[in-house]
FIDRENDO-763463 format. One line per 4 residues: number of its first residue (from 1); their letters; for each residue x, y, z of N, C-alpha, C, O. Coordinates in steps of 0.001 Angstrom, whole numbers. Layout:
<recs>
NUM	A	X/Y/Z/X/Y/Z/X/Y/Z/X/Y/Z; ...
</recs>
This chain:
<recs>
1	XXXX	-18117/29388/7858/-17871/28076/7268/-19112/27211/7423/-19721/27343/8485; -19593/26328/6512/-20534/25590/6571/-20451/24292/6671/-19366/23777/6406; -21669/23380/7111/-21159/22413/7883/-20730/21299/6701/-20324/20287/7272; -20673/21109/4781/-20081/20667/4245/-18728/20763/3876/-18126/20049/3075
5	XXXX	-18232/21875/4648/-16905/22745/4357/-15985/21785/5146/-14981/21293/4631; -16362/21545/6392/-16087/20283/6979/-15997/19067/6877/-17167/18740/6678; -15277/17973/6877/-15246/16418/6628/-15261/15673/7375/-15612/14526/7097; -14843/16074/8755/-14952/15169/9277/-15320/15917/11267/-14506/16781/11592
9	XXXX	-15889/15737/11835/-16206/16280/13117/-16361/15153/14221/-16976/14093/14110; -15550/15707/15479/-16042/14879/16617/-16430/15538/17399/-15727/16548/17432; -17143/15568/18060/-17945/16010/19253/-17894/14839/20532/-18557/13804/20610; -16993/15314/21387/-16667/14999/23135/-16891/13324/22718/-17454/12561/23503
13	XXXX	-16414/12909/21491/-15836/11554/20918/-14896/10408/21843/-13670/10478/21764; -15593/9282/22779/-14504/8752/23621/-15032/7330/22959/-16108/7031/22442; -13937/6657/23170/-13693/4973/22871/-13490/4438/24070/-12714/5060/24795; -14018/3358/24533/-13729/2569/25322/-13574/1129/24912/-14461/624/24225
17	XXXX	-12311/284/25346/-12445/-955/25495/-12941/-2034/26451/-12658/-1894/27641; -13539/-2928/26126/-14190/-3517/27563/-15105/-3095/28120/-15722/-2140/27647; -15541/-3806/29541/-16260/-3152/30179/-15763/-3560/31846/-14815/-4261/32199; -16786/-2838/32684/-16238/-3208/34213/-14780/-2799/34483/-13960/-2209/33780
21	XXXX	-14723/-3291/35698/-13761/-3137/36158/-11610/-3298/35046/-10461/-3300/35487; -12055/-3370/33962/-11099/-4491/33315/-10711/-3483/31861/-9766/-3580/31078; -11866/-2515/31900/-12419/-1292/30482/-11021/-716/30516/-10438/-456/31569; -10572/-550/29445/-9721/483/28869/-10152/1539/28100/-10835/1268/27113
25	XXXX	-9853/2869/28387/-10579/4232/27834/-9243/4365/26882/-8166/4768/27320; -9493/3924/25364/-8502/4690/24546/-8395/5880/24186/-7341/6384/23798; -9904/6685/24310/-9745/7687/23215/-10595/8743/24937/-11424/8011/25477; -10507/9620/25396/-11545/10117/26006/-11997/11594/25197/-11404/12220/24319
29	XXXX	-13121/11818/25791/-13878/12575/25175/-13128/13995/24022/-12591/15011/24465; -13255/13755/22959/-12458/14802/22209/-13115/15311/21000/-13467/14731/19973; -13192/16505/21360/-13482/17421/19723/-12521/17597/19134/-11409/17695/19654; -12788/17681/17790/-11998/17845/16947/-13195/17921/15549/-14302/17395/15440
33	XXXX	-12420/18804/14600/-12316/19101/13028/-11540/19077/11933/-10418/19535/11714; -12433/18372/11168/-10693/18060/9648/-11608/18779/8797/-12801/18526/8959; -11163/19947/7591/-11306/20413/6880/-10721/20683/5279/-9788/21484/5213; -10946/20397/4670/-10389/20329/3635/-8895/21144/3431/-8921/22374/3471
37	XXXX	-7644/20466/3221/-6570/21306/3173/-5547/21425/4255/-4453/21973/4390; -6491/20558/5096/-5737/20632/6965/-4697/19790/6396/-4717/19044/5417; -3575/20143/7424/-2554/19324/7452/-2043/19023/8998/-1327/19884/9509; -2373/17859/9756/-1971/17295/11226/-1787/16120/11434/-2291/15081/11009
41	XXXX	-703/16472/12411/21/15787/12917/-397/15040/14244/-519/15714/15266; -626/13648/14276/-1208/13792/15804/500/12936/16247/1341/12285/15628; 306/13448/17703/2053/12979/17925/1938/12040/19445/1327/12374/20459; 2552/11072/19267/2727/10554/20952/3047/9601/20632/3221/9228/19472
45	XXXX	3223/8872/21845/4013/7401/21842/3266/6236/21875/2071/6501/21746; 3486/5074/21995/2834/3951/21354/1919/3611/22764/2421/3400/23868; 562/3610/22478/-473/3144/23270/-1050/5003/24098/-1306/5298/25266; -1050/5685/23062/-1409/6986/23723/-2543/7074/23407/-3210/7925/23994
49	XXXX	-3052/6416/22593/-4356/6653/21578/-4347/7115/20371/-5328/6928/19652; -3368/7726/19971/-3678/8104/18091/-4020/7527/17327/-4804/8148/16609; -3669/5539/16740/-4221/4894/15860/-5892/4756/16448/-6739/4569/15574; -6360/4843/17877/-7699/5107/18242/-8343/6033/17388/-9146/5919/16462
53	XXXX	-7851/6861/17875/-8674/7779/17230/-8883/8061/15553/-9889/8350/14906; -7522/7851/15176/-7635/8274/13734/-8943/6372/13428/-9281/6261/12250; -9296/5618/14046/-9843/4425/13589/-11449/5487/13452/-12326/5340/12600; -11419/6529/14588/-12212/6710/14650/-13096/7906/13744/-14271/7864/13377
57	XXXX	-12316/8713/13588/-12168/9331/12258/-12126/8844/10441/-12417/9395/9379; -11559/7432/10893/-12378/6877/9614/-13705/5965/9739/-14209/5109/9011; -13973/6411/10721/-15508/5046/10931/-15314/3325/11090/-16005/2336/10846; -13869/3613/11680/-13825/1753/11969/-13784/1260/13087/-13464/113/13402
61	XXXX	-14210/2377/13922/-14578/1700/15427/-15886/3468/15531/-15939/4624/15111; -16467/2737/16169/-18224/3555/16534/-17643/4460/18133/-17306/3804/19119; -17622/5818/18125/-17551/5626/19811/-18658/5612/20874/-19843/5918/20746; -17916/5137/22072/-19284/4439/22618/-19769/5478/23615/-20413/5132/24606
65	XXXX	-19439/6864/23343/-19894/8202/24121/-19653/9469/22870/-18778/9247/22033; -20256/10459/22804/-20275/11414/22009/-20515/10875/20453/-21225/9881/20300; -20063/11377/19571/-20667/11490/18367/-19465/11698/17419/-18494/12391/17723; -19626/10949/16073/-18019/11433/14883/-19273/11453/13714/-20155/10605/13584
69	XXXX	-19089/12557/12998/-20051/12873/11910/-18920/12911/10628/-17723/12737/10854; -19407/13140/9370/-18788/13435/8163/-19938/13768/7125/-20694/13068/6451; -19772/14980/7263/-20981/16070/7226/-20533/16133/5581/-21249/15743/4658; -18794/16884/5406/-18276/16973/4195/-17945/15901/3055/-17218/16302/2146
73	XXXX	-18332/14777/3012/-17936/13986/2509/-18927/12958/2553/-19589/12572/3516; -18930/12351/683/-20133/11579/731/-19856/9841/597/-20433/9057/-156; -19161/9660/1240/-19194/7789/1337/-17639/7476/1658/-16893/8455/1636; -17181/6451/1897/-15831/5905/2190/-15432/6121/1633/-14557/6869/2068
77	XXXX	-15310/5924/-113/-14819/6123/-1206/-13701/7502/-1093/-12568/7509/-1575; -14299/8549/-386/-13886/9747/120/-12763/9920/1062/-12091/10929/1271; -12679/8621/1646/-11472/8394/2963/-10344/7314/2448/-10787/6231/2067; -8980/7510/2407/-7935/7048/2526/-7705/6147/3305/-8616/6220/4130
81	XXXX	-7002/5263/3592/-6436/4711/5254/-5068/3974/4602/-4968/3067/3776; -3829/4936/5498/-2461/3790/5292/-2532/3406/6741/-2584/4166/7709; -2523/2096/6722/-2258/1392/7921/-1163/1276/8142/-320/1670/7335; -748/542/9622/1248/367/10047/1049/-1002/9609/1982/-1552/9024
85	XXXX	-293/-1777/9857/-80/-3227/9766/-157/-3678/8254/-839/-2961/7522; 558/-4952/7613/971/-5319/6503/-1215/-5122/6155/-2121/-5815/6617; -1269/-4209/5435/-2863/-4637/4392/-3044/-4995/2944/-4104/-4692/2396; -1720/-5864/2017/-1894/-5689/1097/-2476/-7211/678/-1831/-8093/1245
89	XXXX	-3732/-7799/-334/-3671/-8551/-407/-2985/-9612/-1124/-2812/-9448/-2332; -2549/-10723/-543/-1219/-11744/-1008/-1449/-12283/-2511/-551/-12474/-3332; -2711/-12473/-2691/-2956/-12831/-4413/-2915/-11961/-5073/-3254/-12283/-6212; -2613/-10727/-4962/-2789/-9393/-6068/-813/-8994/-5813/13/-8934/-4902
93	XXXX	-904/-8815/-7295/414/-8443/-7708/603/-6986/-7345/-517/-6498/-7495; 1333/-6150/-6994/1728/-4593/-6690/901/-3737/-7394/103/-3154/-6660; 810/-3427/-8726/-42/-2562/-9381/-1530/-3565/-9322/-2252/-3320/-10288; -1969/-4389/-8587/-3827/-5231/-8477/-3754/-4456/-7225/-4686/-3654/-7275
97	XXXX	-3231/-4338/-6350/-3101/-4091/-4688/-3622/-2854/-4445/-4523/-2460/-3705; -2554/-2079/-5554/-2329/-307/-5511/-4095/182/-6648/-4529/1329/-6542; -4780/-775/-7520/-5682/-582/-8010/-7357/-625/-7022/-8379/59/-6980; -6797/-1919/-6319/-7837/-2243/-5639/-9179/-1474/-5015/-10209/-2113/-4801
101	XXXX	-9102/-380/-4805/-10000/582/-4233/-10660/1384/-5207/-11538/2197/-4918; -10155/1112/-6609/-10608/1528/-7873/-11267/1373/-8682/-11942/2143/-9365; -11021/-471/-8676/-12326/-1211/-9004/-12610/-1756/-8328/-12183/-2885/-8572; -13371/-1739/-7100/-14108/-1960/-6159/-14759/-958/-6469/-15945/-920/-6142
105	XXXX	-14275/-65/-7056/-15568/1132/-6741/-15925/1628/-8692/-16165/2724/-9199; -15815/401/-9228/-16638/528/-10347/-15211/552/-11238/-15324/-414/-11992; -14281/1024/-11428/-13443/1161/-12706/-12758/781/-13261/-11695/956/-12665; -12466/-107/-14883/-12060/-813/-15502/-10702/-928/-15401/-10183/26/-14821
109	XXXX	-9849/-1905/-15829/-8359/-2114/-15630/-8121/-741/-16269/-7933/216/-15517; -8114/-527/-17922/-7493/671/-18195/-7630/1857/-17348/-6756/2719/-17256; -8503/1872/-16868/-9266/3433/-15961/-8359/3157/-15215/-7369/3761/-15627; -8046/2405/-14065/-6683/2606/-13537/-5340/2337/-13851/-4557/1982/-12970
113	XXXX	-5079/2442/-14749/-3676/2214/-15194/-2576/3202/-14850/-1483/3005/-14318; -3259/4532/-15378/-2490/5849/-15238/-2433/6686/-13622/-1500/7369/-13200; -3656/6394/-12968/-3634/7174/-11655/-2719/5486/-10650/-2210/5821/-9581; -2620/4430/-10892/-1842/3788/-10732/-504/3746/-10550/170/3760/-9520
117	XXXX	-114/3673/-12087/1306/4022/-12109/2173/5109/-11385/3255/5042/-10802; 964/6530/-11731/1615/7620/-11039/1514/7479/-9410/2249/8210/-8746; 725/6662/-8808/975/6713/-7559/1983/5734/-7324/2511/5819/-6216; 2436/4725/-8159/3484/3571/-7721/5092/4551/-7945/6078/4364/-7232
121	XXXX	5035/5480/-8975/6456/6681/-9193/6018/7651/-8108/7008/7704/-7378; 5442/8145/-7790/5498/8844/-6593/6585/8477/-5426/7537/9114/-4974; 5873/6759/-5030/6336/6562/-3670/7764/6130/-4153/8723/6345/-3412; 7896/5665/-5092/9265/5303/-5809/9088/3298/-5822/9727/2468/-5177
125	XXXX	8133/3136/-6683/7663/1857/-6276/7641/992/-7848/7899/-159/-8200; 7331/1841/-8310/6833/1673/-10176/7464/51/-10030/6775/-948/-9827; 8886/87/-10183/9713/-1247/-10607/8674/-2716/-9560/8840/-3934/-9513; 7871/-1982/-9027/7781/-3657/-7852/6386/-4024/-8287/5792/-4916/-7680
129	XXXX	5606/-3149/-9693/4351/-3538/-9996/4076/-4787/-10206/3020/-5086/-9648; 4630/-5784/-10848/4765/-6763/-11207/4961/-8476/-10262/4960/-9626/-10701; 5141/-7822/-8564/5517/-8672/-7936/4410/-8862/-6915/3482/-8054/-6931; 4413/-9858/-6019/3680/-10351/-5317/4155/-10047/-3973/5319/-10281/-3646
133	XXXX	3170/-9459/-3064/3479/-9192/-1499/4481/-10012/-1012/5144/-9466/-131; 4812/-11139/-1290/5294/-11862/-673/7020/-12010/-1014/7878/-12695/-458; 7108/-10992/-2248/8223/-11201/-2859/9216/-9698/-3007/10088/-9413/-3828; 8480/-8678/-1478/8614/-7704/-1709/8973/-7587/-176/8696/-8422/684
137	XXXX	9830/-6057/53/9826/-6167/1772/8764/-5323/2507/7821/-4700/2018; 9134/-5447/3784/8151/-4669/4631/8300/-3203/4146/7304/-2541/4435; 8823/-2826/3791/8908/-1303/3559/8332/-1017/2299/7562/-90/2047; 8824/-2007/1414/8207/-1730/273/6812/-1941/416/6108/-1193/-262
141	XXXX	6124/-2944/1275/4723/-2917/1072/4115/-2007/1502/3011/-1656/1085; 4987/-1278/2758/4130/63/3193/4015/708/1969/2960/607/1342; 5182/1521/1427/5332/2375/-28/3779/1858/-932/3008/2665/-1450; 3593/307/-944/2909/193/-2134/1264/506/-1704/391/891/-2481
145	XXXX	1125/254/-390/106/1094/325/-340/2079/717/-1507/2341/1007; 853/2894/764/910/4465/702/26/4895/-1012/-846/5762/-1073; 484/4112/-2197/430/4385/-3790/-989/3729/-3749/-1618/3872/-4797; -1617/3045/-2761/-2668/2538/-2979/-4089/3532/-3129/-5002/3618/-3951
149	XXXX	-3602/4444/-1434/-4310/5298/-1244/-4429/6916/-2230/-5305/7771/-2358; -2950/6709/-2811/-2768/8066/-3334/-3563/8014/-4614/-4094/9023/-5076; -3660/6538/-5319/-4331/6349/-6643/-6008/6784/-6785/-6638/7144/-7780; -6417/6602/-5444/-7624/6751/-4665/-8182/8099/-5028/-9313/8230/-5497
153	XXXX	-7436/9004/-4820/-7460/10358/-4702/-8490/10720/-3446/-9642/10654/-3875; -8475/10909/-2705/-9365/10675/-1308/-9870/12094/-1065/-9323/12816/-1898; -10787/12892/-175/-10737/13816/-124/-10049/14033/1657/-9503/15052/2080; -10248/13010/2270/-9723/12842/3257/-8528/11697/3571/-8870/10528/3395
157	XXXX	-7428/11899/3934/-5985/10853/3731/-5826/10803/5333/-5601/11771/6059; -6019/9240/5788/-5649/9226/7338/-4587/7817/7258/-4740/6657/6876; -3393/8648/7864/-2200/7943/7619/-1729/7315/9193/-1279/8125/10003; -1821/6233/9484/-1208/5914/10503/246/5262/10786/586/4141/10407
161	XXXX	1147/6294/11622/2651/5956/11027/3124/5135/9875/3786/4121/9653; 2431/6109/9225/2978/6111/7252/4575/5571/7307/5100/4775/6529; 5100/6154/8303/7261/6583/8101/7723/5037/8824/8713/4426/8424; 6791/4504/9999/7485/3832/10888/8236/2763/10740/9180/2393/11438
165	XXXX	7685/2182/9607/8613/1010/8899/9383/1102/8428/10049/69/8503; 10034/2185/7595/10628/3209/6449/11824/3355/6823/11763/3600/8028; 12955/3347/6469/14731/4057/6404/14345/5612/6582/13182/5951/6362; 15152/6408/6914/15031/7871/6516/14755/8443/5308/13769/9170/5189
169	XXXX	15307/8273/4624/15290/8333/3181/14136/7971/2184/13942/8642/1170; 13439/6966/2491/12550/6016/1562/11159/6926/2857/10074/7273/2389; 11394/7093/3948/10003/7454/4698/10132/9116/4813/9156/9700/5286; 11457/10015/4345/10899/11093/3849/10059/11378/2657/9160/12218/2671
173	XXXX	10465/10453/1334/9763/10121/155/8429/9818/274/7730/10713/-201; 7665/8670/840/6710/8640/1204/6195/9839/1640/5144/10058/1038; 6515/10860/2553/6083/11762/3134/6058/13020/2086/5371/13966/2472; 6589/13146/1043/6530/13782/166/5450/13716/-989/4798/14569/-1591
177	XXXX	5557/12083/-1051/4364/11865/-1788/3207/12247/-960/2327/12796/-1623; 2916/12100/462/1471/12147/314/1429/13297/775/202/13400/774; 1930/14663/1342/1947/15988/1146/1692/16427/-205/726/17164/-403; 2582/15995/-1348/2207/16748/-2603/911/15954/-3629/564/16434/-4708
181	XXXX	305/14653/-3030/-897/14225/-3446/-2018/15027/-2482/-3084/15250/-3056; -1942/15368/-1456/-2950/15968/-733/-2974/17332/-1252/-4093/17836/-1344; -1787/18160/-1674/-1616/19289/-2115/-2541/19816/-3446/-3195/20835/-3671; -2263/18664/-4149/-2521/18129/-5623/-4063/18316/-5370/-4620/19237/-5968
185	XXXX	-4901/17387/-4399/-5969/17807/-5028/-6889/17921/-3809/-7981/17392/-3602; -5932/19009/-2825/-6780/19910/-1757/-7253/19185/-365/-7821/19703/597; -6733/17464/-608/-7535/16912/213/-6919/17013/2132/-5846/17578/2347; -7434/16635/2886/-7052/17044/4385/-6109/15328/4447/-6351/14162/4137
189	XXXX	-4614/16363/5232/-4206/15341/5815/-3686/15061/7438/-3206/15912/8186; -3918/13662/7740/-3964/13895/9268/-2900/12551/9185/-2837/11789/8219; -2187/12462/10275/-1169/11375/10278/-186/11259/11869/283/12170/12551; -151/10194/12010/100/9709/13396/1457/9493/13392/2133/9016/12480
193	XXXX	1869/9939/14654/3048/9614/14078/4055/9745/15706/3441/10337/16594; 5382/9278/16062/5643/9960/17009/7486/10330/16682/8380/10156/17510; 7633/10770/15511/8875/11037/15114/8628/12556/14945/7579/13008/14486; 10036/13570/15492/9236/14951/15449/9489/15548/13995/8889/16481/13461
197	XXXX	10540/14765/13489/11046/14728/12277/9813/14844/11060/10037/15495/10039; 8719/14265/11241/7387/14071/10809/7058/14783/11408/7264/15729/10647; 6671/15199/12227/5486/16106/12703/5808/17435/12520/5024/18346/12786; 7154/17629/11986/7520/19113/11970/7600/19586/10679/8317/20517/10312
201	XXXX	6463/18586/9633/6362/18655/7885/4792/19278/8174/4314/19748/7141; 3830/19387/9448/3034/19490/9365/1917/20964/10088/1729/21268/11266; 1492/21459/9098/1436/23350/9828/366/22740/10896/-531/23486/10504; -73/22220/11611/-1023/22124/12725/-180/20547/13563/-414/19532/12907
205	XXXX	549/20338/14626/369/19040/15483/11/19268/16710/140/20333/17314; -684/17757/17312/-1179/17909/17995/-877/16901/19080/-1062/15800/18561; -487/16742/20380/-97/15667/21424/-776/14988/21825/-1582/15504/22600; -924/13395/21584/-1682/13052/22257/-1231/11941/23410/-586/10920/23172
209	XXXX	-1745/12396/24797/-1396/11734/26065/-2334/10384/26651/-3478/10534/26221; -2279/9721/27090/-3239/8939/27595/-4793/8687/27589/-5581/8224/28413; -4915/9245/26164/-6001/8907/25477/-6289/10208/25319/-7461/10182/24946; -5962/11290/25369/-6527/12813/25475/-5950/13839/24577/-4756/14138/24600
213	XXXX	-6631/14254/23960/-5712/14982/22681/-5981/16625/23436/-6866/17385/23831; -4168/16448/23247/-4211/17938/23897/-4193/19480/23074/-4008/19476/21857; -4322/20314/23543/-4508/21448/22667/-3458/21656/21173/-2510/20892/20992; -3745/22631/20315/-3064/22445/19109/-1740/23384/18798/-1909/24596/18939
217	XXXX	-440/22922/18389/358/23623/18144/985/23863/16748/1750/23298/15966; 202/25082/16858/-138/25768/15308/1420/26446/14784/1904/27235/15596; 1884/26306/14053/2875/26464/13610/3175/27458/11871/4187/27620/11189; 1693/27932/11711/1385/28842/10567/2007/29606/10764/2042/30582/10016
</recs>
C-alpha cells in the first residue's frame, strides 16, 4: 500500500490541555490509519477522548506531541465533519445550510441543487428545505447536517455522535444514510459514538479509555 492509499495517519499523536500542574492529556500518544473504505467505530463514554481525537483527525486541534499527516487527500474540501454541537448557520434556510460547503468551494446555486436535495431525501429531511434553523428541532438540525456533509461528497466522513440527538428510528436512518453515501463513493468512515447499537453497523470498532485508544475489534 502506498502512502496516498492512505488519508489520514497518526503517529504516537497526543493532545494535551493546559499546562503544569492543572494539564489535561485528552488524547495520549496514538497511531492510527484511515484508508479509503474503512469503516470505524470509535466507542466510549463521554470525556474518554473520541471527539479529541476525531478533532484531531480532521486538523482542528494540532497535537502537541507526535505527528497527524493526510498524505491521501488533497485539502479540507476532502474531509466531512458532523458535529454533536448545533453547526448550522441561523440566516441560511435548510437547503443554504446543507449547500454551504459547495459554494464555498466555488459552485453555483444550480450546481448544487441536485447533490443537495439528494442528500436532504437521504436523511429524510427534503420537506424542512425551506425553513430556518430556528424553526426546526434539534434532531432535525442534526439530520440537516448529516445532508450537509453527504452533499459534500468527502473522501473522508468524520462523524461525531451522528445518532446522539436522534429517536431510534430517525438515528438508524441517519446511519444508513451515511453508510450508503460512504459506500456510494468509497469514502472512509469513522464515527464516535458510545451506543453499541452503532458500533455494531461498523466492520472495525475501537475502545476508547481515558484518552487511549485501545486495540481493534475487527469484526470482518
Amino acid at each position: 500500500m502506498s502512502g496516498t492509499d492512505v488519508l489520514v495517519v497518526c503517529v504516537d499523536a497526543a493532545l494535551t490541555f493546559g499546562r503544569g500542574a492543572t494539564a489535561v492529556v485528552a488524547v495520549h500518544g496514538t497511531d492510527l490509519s484511515i484508508c479509503p473504505g474503512d469503516r470505524l467505530a470509535i466507542v466510549g463514554p463521554s470525556g474518554s477522548g473520541k471527539s479529541s481525537l476525531l478533532h484531531l483527525l480532521a486538523g482542528l486541534e494540532r497535537p502537541t506531541s507526535g505527528a497527524v499527516s493526510w498524505p491521501g487527500l488533497s485539502g479540507g474540501a476532502d474531509i466531512g465533519l458532523v458535529f454533536q454541537a448545533d453547526s448550522l448557520v441561523p440566516a441560511l434556510d435548510v437547503a443554504e445550510n446543507a449547500a454551504l460547503p459547495l459554494v464555498l468551494s466555488g459552485r453555483s446555486q444550480e450546481q448544487t441543487r441536485r447533490p443537495v436535495g439528494e442528500a436532504l431525501a437521504l436523511v429524510g429531511a427534503a420537506e424542512l428545505a425551506d425553513r430556518l434553523p430556528e424553526e426546526i428541532s434539534g434532531g432535525q438540525a442534526q439530520r440537516v447536517a448529516v445532508a450537509r456533509v453527504l452533499a459534500q461528497e468527502p473522501r473522508l466522513i468524520l462523524a461525531d455522535e451522528p445518532t446522539g440527538r436522534l429517536d431510534h428510528a430517525t438515528g438508524a436512518r441517519v446511519l444508513d444514510a451515511l453508510l450508503t453515501a460512504a459506500d456510494r463513493t468509497g469514502a472512509a468512515l469513522v464515527v464516535t459514538t458510545h451506543d453499541p447499537a452503532v458500533a455494531a453497523r461498523f466492520t472495525v470498532r475501537r475502545a476508547m479509555r481515558d484518552g487511549r485508544l485501545l486495540a481493534p475489534e475487527d469484526t470482518s
